[in-house]
PDBQT receptor file of N, H, CA, C and O in Angstrom, charges set to zero:
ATOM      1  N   UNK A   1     226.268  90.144 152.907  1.00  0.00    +0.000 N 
ATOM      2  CA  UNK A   1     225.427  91.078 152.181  1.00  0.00    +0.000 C 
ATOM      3  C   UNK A   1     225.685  92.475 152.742  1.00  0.00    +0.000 C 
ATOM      4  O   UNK A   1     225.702  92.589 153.968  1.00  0.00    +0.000 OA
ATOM      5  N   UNK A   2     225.886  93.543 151.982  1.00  0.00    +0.000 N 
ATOM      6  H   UNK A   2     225.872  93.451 150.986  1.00  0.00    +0.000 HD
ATOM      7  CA  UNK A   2     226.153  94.699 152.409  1.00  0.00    +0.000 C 
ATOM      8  C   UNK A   2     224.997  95.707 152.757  1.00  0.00    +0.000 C 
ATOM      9  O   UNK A   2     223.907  95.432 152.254  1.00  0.00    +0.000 OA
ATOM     10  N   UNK A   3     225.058  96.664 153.424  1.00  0.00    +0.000 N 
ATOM     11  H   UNK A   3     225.943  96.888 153.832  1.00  0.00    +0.000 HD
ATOM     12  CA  UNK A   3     223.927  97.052 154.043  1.00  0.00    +0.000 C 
ATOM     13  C   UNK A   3     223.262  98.456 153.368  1.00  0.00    +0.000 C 
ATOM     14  O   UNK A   3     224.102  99.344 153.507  1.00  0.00    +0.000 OA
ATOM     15  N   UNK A   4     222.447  98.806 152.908  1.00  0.00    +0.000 N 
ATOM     16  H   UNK A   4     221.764  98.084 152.795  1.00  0.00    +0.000 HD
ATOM     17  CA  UNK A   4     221.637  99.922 152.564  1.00  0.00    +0.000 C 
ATOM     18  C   UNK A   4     221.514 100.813 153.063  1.00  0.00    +0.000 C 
ATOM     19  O   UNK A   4     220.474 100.889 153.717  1.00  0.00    +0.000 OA
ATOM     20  N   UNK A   5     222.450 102.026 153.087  1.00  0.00    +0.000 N 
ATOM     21  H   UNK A   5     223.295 101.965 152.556  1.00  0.00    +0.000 HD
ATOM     22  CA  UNK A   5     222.285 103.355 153.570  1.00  0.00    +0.000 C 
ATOM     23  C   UNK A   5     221.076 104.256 153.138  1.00  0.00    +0.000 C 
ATOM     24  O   UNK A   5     220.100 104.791 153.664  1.00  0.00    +0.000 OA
ATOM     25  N   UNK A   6     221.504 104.170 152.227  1.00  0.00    +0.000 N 
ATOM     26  H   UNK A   6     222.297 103.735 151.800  1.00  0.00    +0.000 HD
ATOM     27  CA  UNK A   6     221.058 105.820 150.937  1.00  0.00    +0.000 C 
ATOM     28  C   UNK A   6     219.870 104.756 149.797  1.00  0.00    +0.000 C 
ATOM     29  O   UNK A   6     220.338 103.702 149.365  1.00  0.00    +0.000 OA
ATOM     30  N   UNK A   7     218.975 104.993 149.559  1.00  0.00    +0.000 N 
ATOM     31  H   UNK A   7     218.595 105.849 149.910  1.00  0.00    +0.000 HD
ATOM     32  CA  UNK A   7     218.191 104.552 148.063  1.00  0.00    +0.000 C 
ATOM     33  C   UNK A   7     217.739 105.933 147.396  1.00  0.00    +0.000 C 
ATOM     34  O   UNK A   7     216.953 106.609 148.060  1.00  0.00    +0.000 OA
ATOM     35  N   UNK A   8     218.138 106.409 146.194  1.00  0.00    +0.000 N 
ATOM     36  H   UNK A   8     218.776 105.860 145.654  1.00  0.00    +0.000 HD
ATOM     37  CA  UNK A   8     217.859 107.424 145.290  1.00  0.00    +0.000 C 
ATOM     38  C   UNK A   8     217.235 106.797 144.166  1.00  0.00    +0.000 C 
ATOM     39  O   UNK A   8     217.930 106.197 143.346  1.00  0.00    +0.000 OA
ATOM     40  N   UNK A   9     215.772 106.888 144.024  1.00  0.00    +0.000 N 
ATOM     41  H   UNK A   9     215.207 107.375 144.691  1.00  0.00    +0.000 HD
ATOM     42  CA  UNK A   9     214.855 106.019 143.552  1.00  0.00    +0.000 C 
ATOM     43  C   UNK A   9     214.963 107.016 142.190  1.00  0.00    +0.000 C 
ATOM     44  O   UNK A   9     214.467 108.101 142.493  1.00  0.00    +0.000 OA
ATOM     45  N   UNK A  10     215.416 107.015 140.878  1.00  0.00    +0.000 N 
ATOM     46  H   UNK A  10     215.819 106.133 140.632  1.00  0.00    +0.000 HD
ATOM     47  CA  UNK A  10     215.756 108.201 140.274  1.00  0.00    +0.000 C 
ATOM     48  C   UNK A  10     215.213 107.598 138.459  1.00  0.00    +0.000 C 
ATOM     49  O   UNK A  10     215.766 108.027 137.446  1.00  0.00    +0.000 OA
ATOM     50  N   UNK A  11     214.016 106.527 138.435  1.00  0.00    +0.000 N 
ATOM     51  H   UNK A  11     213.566 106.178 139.258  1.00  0.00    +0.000 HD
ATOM     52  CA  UNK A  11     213.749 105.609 137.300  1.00  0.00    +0.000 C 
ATOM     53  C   UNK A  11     212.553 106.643 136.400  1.00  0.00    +0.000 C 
ATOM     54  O   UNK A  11     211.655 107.133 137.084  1.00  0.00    +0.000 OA
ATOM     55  N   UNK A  12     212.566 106.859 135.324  1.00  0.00    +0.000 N 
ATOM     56  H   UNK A  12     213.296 106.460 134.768  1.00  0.00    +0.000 HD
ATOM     57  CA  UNK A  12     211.207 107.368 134.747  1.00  0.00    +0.000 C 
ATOM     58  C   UNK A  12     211.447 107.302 133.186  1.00  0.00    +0.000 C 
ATOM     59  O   UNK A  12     212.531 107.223 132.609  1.00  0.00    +0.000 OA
ATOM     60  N   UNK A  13     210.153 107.353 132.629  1.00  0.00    +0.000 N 
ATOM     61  H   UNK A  13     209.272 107.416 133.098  1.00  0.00    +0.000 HD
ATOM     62  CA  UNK A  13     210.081 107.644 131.555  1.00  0.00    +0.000 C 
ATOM     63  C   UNK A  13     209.182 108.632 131.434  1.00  0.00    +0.000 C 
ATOM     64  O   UNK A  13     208.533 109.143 132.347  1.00  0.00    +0.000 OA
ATOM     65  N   UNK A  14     209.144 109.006 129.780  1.00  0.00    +0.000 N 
ATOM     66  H   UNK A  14     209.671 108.591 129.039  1.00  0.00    +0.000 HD
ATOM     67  CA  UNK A  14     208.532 109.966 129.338  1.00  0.00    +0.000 C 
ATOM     68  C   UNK A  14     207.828 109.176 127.826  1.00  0.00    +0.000 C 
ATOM     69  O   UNK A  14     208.453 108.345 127.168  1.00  0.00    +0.000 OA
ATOM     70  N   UNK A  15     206.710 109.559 127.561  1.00  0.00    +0.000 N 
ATOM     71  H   UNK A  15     206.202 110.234 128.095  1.00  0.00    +0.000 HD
ATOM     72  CA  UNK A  15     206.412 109.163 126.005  1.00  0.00    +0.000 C 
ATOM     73  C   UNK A  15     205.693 110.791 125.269  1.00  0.00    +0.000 C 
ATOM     74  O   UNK A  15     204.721 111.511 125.495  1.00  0.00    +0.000 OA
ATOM     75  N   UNK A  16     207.047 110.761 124.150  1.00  0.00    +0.000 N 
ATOM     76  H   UNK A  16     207.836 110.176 123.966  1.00  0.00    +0.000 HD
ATOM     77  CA  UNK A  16     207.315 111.554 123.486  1.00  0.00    +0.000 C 
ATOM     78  C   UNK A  16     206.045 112.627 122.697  1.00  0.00    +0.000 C 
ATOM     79  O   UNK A  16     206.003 113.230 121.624  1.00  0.00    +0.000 OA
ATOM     80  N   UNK A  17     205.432 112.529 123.454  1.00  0.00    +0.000 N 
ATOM     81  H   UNK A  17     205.467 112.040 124.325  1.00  0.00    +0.000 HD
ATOM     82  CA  UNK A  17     203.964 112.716 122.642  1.00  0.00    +0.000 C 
ATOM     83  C   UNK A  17     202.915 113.667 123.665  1.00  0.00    +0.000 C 
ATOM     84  O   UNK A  17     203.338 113.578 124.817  1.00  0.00    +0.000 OA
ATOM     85  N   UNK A  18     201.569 114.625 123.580  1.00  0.00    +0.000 N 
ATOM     86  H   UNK A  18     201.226 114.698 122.643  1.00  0.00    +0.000 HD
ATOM     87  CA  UNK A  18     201.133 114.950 124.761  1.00  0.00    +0.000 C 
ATOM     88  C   UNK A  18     199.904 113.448 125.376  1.00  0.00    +0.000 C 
ATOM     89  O   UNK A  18     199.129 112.607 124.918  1.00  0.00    +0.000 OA
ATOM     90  N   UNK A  19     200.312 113.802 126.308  1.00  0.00    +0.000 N 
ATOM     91  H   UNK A  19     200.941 114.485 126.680  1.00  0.00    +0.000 HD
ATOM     92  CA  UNK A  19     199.260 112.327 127.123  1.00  0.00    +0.000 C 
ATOM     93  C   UNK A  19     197.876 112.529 126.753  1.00  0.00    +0.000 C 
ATOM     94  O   UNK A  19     197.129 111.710 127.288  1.00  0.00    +0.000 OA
ATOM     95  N   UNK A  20     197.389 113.250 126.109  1.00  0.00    +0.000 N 
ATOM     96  H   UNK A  20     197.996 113.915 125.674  1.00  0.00    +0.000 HD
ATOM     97  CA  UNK A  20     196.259 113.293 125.382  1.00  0.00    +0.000 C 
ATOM     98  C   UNK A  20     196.074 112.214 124.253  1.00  0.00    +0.000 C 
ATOM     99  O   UNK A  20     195.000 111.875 123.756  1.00  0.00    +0.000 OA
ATOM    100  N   UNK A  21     197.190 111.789 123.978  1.00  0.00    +0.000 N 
ATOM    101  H   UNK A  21     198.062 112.064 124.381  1.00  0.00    +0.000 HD
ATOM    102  CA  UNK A  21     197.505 111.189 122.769  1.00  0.00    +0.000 C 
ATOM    103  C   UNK A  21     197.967 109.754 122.833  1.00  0.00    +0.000 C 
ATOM    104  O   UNK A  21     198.080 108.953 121.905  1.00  0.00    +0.000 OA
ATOM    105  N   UNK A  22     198.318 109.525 124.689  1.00  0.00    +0.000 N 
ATOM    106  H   UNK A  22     198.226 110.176 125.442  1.00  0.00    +0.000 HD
ATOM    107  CA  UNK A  22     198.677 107.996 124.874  1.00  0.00    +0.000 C 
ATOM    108  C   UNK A  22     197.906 107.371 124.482  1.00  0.00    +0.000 C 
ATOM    109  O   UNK A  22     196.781 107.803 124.230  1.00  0.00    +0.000 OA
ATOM    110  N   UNK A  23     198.304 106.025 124.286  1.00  0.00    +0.000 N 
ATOM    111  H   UNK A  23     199.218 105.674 124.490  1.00  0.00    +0.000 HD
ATOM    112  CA  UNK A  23     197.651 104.633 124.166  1.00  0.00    +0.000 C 
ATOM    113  C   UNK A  23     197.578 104.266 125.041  1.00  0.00    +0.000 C 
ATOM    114  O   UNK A  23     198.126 105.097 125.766  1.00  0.00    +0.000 OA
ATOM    115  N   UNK A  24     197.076 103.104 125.898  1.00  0.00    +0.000 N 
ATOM    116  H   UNK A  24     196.631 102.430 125.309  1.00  0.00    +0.000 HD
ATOM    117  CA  UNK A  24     196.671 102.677 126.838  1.00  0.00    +0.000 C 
ATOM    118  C   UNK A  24     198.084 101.741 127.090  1.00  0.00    +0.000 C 
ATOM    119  O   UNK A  24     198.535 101.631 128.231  1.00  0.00    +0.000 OA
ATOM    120  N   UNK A  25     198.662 101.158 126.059  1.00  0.00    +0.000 N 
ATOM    121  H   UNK A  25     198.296 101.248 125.133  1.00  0.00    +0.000 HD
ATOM    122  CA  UNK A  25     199.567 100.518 126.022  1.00  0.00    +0.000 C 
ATOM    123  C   UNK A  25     200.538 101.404 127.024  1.00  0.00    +0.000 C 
ATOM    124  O   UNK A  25     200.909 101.151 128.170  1.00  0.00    +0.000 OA
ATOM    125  N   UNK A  26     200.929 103.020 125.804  1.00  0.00    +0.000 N 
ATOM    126  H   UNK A  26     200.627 103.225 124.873  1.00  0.00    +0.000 HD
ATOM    127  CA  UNK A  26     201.824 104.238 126.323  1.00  0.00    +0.000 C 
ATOM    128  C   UNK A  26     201.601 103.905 128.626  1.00  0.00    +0.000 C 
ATOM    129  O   UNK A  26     202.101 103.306 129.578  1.00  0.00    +0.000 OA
ATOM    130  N   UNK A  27     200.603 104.760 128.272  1.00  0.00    +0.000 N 
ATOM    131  H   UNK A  27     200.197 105.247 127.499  1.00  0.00    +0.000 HD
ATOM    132  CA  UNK A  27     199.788 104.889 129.493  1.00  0.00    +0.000 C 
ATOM    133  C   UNK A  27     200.873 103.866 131.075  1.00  0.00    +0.000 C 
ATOM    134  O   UNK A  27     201.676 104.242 131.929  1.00  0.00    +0.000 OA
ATOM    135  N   UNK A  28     200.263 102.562 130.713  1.00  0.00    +0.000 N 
ATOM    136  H   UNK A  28     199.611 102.257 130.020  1.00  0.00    +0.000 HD
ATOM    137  CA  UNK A  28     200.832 101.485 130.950  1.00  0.00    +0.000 C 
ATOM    138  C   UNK A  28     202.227 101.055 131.301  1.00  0.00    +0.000 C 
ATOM    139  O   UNK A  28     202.704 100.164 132.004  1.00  0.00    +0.000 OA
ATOM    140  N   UNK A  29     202.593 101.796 130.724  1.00  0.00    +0.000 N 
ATOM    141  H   UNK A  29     202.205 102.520 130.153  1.00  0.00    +0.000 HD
ATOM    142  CA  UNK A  29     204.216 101.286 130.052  1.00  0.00    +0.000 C 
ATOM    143  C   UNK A  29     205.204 102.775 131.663  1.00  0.00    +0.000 C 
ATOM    144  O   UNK A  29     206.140 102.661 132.454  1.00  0.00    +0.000 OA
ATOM    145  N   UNK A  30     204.216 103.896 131.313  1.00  0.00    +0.000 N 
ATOM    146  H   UNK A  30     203.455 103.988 130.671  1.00  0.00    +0.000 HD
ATOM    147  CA  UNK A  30     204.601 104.961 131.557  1.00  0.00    +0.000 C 
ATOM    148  C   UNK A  30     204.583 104.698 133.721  1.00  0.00    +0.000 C 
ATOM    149  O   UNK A  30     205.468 104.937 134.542  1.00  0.00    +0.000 OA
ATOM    150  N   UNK A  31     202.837 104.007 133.945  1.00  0.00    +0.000 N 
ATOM    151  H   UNK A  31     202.118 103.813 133.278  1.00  0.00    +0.000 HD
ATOM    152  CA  UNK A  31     203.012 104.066 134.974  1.00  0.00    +0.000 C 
ATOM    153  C   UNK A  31     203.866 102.576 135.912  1.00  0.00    +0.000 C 
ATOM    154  O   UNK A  31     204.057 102.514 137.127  1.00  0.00    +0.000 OA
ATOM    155  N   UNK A  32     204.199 101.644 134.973  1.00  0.00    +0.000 N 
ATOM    156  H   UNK A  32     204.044 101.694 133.987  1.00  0.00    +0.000 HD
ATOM    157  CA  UNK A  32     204.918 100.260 135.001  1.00  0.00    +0.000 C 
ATOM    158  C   UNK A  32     206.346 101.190 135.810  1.00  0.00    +0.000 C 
ATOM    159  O   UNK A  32     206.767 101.078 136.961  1.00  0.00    +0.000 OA
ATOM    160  N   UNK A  33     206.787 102.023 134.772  1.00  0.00    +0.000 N 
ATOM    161  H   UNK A  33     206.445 102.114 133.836  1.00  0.00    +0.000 HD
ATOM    162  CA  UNK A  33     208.113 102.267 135.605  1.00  0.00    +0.000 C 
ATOM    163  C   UNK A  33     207.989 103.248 136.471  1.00  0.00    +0.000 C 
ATOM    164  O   UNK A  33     208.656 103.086 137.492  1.00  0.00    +0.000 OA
ATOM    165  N   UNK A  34     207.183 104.488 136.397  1.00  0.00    +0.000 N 
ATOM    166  H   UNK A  34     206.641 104.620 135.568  1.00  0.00    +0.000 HD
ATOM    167  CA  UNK A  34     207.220 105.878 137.379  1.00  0.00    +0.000 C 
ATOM    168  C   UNK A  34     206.577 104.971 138.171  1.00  0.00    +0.000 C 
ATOM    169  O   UNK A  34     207.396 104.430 138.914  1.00  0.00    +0.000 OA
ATOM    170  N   UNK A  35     205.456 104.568 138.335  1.00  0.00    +0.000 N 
ATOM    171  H   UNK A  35     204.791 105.007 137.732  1.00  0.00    +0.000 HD
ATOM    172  CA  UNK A  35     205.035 103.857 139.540  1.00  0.00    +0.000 C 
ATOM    173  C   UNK A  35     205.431 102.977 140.639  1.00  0.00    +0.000 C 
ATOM    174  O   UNK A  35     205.989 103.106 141.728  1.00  0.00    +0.000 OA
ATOM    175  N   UNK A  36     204.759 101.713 139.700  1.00  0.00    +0.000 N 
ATOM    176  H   UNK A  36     204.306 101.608 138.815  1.00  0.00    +0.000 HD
ATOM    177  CA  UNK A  36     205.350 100.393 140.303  1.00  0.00    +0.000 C 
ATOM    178  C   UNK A  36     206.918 100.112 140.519  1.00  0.00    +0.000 C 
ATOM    179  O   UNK A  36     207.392  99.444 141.438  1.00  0.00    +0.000 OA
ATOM    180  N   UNK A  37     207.763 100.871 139.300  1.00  0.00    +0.000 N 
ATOM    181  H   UNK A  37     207.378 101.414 138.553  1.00  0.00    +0.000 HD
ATOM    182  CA  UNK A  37     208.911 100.398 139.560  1.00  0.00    +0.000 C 
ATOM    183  C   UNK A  37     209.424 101.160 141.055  1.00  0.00    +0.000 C 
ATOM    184  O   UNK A  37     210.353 100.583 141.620  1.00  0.00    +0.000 OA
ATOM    185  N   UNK A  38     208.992 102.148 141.582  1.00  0.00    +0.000 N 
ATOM    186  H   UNK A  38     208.238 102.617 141.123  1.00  0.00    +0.000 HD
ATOM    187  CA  UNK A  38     209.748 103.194 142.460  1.00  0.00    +0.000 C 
ATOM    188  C   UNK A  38     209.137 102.306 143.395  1.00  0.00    +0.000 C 
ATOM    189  O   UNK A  38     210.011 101.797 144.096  1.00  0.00    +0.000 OA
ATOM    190  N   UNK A  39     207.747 101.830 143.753  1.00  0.00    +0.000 N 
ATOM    191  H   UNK A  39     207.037 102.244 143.184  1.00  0.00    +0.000 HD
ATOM    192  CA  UNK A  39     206.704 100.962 144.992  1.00  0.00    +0.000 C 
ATOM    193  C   UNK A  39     208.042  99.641 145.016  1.00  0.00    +0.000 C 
ATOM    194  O   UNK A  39     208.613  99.552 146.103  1.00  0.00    +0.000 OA
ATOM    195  N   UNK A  40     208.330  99.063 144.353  1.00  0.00    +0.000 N 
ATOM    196  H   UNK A  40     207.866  99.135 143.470  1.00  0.00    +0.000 HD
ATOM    197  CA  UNK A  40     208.931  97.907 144.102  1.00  0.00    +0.000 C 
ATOM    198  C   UNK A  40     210.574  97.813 144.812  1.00  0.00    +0.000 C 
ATOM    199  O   UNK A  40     211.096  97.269 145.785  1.00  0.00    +0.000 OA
ATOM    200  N   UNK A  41     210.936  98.577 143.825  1.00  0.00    +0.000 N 
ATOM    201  H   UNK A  41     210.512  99.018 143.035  1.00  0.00    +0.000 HD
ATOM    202  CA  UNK A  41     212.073  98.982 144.557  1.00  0.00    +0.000 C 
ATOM    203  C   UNK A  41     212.406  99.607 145.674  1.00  0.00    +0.000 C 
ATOM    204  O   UNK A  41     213.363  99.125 146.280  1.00  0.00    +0.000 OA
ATOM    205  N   UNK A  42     211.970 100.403 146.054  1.00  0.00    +0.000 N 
ATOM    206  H   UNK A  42     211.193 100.794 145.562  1.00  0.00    +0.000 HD
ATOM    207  CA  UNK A  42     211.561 100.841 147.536  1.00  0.00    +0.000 C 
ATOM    208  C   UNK A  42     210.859  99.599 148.870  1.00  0.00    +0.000 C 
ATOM    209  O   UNK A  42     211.264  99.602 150.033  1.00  0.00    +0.000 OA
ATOM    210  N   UNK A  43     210.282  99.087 148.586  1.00  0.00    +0.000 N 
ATOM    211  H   UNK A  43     209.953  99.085 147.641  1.00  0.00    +0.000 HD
ATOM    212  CA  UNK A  43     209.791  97.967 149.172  1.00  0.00    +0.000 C 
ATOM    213  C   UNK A  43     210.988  97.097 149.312  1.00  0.00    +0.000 C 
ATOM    214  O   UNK A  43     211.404  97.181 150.467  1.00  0.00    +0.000 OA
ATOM    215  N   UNK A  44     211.749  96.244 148.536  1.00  0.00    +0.000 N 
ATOM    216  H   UNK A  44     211.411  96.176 147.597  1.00  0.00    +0.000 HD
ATOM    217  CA  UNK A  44     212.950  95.695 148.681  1.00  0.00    +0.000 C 
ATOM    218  C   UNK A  44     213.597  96.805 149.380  1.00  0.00    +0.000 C 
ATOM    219  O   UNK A  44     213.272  96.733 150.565  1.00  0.00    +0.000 OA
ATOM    220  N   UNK A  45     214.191  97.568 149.216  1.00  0.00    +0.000 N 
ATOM    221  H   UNK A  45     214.455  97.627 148.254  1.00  0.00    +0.000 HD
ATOM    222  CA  UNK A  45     215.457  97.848 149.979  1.00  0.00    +0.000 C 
ATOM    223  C   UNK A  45     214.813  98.206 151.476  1.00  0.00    +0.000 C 
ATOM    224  O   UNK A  45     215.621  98.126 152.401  1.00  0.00    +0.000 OA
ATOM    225  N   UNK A  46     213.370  98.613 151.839  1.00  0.00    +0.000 N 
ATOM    226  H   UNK A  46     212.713  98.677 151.088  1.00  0.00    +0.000 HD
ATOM    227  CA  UNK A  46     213.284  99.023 153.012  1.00  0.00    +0.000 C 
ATOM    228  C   UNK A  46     213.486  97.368 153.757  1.00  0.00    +0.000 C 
ATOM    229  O   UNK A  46     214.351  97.075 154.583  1.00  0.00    +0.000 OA
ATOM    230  N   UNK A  47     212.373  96.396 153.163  1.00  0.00    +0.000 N 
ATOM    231  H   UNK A  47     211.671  96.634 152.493  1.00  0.00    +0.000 HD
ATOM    232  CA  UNK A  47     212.591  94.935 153.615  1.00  0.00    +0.000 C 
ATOM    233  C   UNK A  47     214.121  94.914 153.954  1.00  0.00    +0.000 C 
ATOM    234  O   UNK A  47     214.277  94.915 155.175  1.00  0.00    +0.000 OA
ATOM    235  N   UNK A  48     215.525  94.891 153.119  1.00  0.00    +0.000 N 
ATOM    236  H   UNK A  48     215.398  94.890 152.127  1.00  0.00    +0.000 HD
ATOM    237  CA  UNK A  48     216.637  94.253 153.435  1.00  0.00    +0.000 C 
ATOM    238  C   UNK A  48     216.970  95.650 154.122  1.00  0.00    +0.000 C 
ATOM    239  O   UNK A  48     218.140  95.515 154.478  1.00  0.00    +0.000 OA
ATOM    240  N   UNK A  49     216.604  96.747 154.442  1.00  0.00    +0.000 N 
ATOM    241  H   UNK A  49     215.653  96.857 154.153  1.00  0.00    +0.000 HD
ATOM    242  CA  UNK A  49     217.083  97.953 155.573  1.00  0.00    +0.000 C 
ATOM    243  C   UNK A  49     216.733  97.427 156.962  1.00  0.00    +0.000 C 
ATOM    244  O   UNK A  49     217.553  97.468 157.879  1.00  0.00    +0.000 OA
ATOM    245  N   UNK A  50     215.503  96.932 157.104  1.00  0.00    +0.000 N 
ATOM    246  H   UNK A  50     214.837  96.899 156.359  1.00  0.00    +0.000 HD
ATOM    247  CA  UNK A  50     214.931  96.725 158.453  1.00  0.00    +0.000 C 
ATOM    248  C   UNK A  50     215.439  95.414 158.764  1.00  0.00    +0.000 C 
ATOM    249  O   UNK A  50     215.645  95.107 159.938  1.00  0.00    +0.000 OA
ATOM    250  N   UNK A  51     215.734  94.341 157.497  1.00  0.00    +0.000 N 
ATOM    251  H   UNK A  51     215.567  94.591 156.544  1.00  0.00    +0.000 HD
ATOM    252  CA  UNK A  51     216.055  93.039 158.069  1.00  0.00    +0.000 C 
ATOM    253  C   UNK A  51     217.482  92.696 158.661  1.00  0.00    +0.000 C 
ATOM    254  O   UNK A  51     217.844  91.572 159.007  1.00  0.00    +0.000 OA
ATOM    255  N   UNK A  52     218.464  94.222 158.735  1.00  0.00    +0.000 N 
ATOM    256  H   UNK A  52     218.170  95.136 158.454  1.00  0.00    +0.000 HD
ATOM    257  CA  UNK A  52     219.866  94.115 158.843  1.00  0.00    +0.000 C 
ATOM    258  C   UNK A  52     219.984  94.474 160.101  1.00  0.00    +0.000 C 
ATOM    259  O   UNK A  52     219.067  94.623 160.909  1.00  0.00    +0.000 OA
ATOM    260  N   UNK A  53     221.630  94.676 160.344  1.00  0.00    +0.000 N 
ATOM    261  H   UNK A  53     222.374  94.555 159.688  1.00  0.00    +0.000 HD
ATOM    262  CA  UNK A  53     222.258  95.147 162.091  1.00  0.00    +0.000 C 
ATOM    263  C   UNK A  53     221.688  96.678 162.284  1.00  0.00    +0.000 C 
ATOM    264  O   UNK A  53     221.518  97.595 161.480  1.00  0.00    +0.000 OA
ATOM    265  N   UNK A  54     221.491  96.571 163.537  1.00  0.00    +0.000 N 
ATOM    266  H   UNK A  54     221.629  95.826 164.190  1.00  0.00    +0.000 HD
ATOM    267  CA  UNK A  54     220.606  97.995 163.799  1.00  0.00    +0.000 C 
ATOM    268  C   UNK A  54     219.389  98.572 163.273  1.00  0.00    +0.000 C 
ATOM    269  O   UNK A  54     219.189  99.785 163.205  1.00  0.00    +0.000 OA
ATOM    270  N   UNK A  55     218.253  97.309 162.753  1.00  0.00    +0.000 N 
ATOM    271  H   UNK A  55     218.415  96.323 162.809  1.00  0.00    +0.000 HD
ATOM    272  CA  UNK A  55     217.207  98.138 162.200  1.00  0.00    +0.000 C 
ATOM    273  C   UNK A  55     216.380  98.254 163.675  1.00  0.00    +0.000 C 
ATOM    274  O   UNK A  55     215.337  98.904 163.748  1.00  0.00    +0.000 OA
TER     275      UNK A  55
């Protein structure tokens, strides 16, 4: 397994509309990836950063 230098967490969306105007669905959808996806992914790679040679 190769080892994790660099993570450039670089995922988002946008819904085309002003957020005054989301749906809850929108809303949802919006913080699924700006959020959780960056917590998520970040979490894995620090796990397999610290679990390698020289953490």
């Amino acid at each position: 397994m190769s080892r994790i230098d660099t993570l450039v967490n670089d995922a988002g969306i946008c819904i085309g509309k002003p957020f005054t105007q989301y749906t809850a669905e929108n809303y949802a959808a919006v913080m699924n990836v700006n959020m959780a996806g960056f917590y998520h992914v970040t979490q894995l790679a620090w796990l397999r950063r610290m679990s390698g040679p020289g953490a």
